[in-house]
C-alpha angles and dihedrals in degrees: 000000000000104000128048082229092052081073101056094048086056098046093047096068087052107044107014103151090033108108116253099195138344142193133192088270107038149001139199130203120221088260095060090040090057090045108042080046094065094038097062080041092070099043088063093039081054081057099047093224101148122179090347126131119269126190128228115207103175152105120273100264134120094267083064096052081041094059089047093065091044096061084041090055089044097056106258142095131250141222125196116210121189101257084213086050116129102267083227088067098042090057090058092057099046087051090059113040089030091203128218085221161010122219114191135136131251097261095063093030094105084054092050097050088044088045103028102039114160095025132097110271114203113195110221096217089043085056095052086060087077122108109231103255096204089187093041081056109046089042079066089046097058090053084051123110128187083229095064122100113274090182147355122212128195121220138180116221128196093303094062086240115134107245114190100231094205113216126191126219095245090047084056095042084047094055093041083055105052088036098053090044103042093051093042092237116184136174080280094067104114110196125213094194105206095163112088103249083247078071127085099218086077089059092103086040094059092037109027084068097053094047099037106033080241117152125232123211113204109206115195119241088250095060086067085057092074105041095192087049095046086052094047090051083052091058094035086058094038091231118182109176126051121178097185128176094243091252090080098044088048085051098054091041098052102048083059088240089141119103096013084093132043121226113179102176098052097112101151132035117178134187148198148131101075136016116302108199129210097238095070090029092056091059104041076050087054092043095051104018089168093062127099111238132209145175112202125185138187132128123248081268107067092046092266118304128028090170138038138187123206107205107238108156142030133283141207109235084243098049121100120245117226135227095223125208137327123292121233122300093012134097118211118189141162133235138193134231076267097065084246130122103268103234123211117002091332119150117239145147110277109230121189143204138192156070093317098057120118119250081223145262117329120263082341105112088160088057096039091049089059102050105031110062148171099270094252085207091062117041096174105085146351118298120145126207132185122239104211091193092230122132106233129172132182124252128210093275094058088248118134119243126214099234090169141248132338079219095050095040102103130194103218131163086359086303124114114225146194106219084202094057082065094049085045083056099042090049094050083062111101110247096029105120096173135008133186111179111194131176116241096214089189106058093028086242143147114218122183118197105202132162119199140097105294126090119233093263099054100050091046091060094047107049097076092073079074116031131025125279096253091055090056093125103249094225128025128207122197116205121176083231138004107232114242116222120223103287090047103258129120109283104237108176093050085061097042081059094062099054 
């Protein structure tokens, strides 16, 4: 395959009237996806907008994975934006990637035109209005190149500033591939979607689908509010496959909501986007012992996950649980501060290189310059890896451990520090359900923002059972619950903002 869309023509023929994704509110089989695709794909061809960005302002929903393979079919790129974002926000975005179009529904028209004044505003529902144009099609097909942007997401990084991770369409096809084979998905894979489609860990559960005639369930944020509820929608749907950020599964976990309800087809629960710990992960494998479990990593800028870890042992609730090796057609290495590969256990920056590595960030040559470089490991011609920025080392079993950030390695009372071996620690305490250590610059201090059952006291005096006595954090601070940003992480600059 060479186009995502490629994909969709070929699934079509074999499943036409199977459904491709569904919401509460509405579904579309494979048929009515491949249609109203075309459709919305002819009204931008009418425009002559060609790879060019395009802006999607709607629900989750599968009319929205549905306008993303229009604008694919039409020759352009897309970018997704949280219809509940901070308009300030948006408007950086918008600044940044000026898009040819907006693409948003009726019921959220009166928002775009608030939010997105000035530029081109497409109506779903007027688009579907199109009649498909086969030859119009296949004449933008054949301009086409698998080298040319599929998406482009916007993330935040740890400024807070909105940075376009640009994709390609045969960094997407490549990870469709590896991912499909290595996990064994077939047209029985039943999805229960959890990532807001903005957000790169949905990516298998928008293409899996298109190359496989598997079926993606899109469960809505509130559903995850009510963590029985949410079980119960798994068994009602008979879905099988989950590939949730860790967040979701902790969450779960630590309301007590496994095992209260049975749910027989769940074979297969994968993870990425933030540490999952061993604590939470023990009880969802002792809840579902016939399930395959898998933590996968990889930043925005590698199209999602460059390593992957199956679970295959057991592991104390302390322990750290580690992200294995590189996926296929990918190189993964680490470097030290030297710019040489770190040898033994020794702790260094994992760089990557491959198919699936971003061309940058998006009109943001400064950014893209930092983080893309010359591959220091090979002078002769022009490869370009990505430095993540993460401090990895390799166990004894030649597997790489996540050891934190560069950005969250601290240097305090003459001892360097990884602010995530303390979270590690916090979150091995029973009654600890989440846990964000930061360092406060100003005032040379460590602050850990927890929320569990312990008092500051107590879990003082318990952590060092599990870290040394000069990482004990210098100031606590208990929340009922740590915020989640929009991807469903902890939202780290929000509380950095509270030291």
């Amino acid at each position: 395959m060479r186009l995502v869309t490629d994909y969709l023509d070929r699934i079509v023929k074999e499943y036409p009237e199977k459904t491709a994704y569904a919401n509460e509110q509405d579904s579309m089989t494979f048929s009515q996806v491949y249609k109203n695709a075309r459709k919305l794909a002819v009204g931008l061809i009418r425009e002559h907008i060609f790879k060019q960005p395009v802006v999607v302002f709607m629900e989750k929903s599968p009319a929205c994975i549905t306008s993303f393979l229009g604008i694919a079919y039409s020759g352009n790129f897309y970018t997704p934006i949280d219809t509940q974002m901070p308009v300030s926000r948006i408007h950086k975005i918008i600044n940044t990637l000026n898009p040819s179009a907006i693409v948003t529904s009726q019921d959220l028209l009166s928002a775009a035109k608030d939010v997105f004044g000035g530029y081109k505003i497409f109506l779903y529902e007027e688009l579907q209005k199109n009649i498909d144009d086969a030859e119009m099609i296949q004449d933008v097909k054949h301009r086409q190149l698998d080298t040319d942007l599929l998406y482009v997401l916007f993330t935040s990084g740890s400024t807070g500033e909105p940075k376009g991770v640009t994709i390609s369409q045969q960094a997407v096809v490549d990870y469709i591939e590896w991912i499909t084979e290595t996990f064994s998905f077939d047209h029985r894979i039943v999805f229960g979607n959890q990532s807001p489609l903005y957000f790169d860990v949905s990516l298998q559960d928008i293409y899996v689908p298109l190359k496989m005639g598997a079926t993606t369930h899109l469960i809505s944020q509130e559903q995850f509010a009510f963590p029985i509820r949410l079980l119960e929608y798994l068994k009602e749907k008979q879905i099988n496959t989950i590939f949730w950020v860790p967040s979701a599964l902790i969450l779960v976990a630590n309301l007590k909501a496994l095992g209260r309800v049975k749910v027989p087809e769940l074979k297969k629960v994968l993870f990425a986007g933030e540490v999952m710990p061993n604590k939470q992960l023990n009880m969802w494998r002792r809840a579902f012992p016939q399930a395959e479990f898998a933590n996968l990593y990889g930043p925005t800028e590698i199209t999602e996950i460059c390593t992957y870890y199956k679970v295959d042992r057991e592991f104390k609730d302390e322990d750290p649980l580690p992200i294995g090796k590189a996926c296929e057609n990918m190189d993964v290495f680490v470097l030290n501060e030297a710019d040489e590969l770190a040898r033994g256990d020794e702790i260094g920056e994992l760089c990557i290189r491959g198919r699936g590595l971003s061309y940058g960030y998006y009109n943001n040559p400064r950014k893209t310059a930092e983080a893309f470089v010359q591959n220091p490991l090979q002078p002769n011609y022009h490869e370009m890896i990505y430095r993540t920025g993460d401090l990895v080392r390799y166990n004894e079993f030649g597997e790489l451990m996540y050891a934190g950030r560069k950005d969250f390695q601290i240097k305090h009372m003459g001892h360097r520090i990884e602010l995530g071996e303390i979270e590690t620690a916090a979150l091995a305490v029973e009654g600890i359900k989440q846990a964000c250590c930061l360092y406060d610059t100003a005032r040379s201090r460590i602050v850990l923002f927890y929320a569990g059952a312990k008092s500051d006291e107590e879990l003082k005096e318990l952590l060092p059972a599990y870290i040394p006595h000069y990482m004990i954090p210098n100031r606590f601070v208990k929340m009922d619950e740590i915020p989640l940003n929009m991807n469903g992480k902890l939202d780290r600059v929000w509380l950095k903002s509270q030291l």
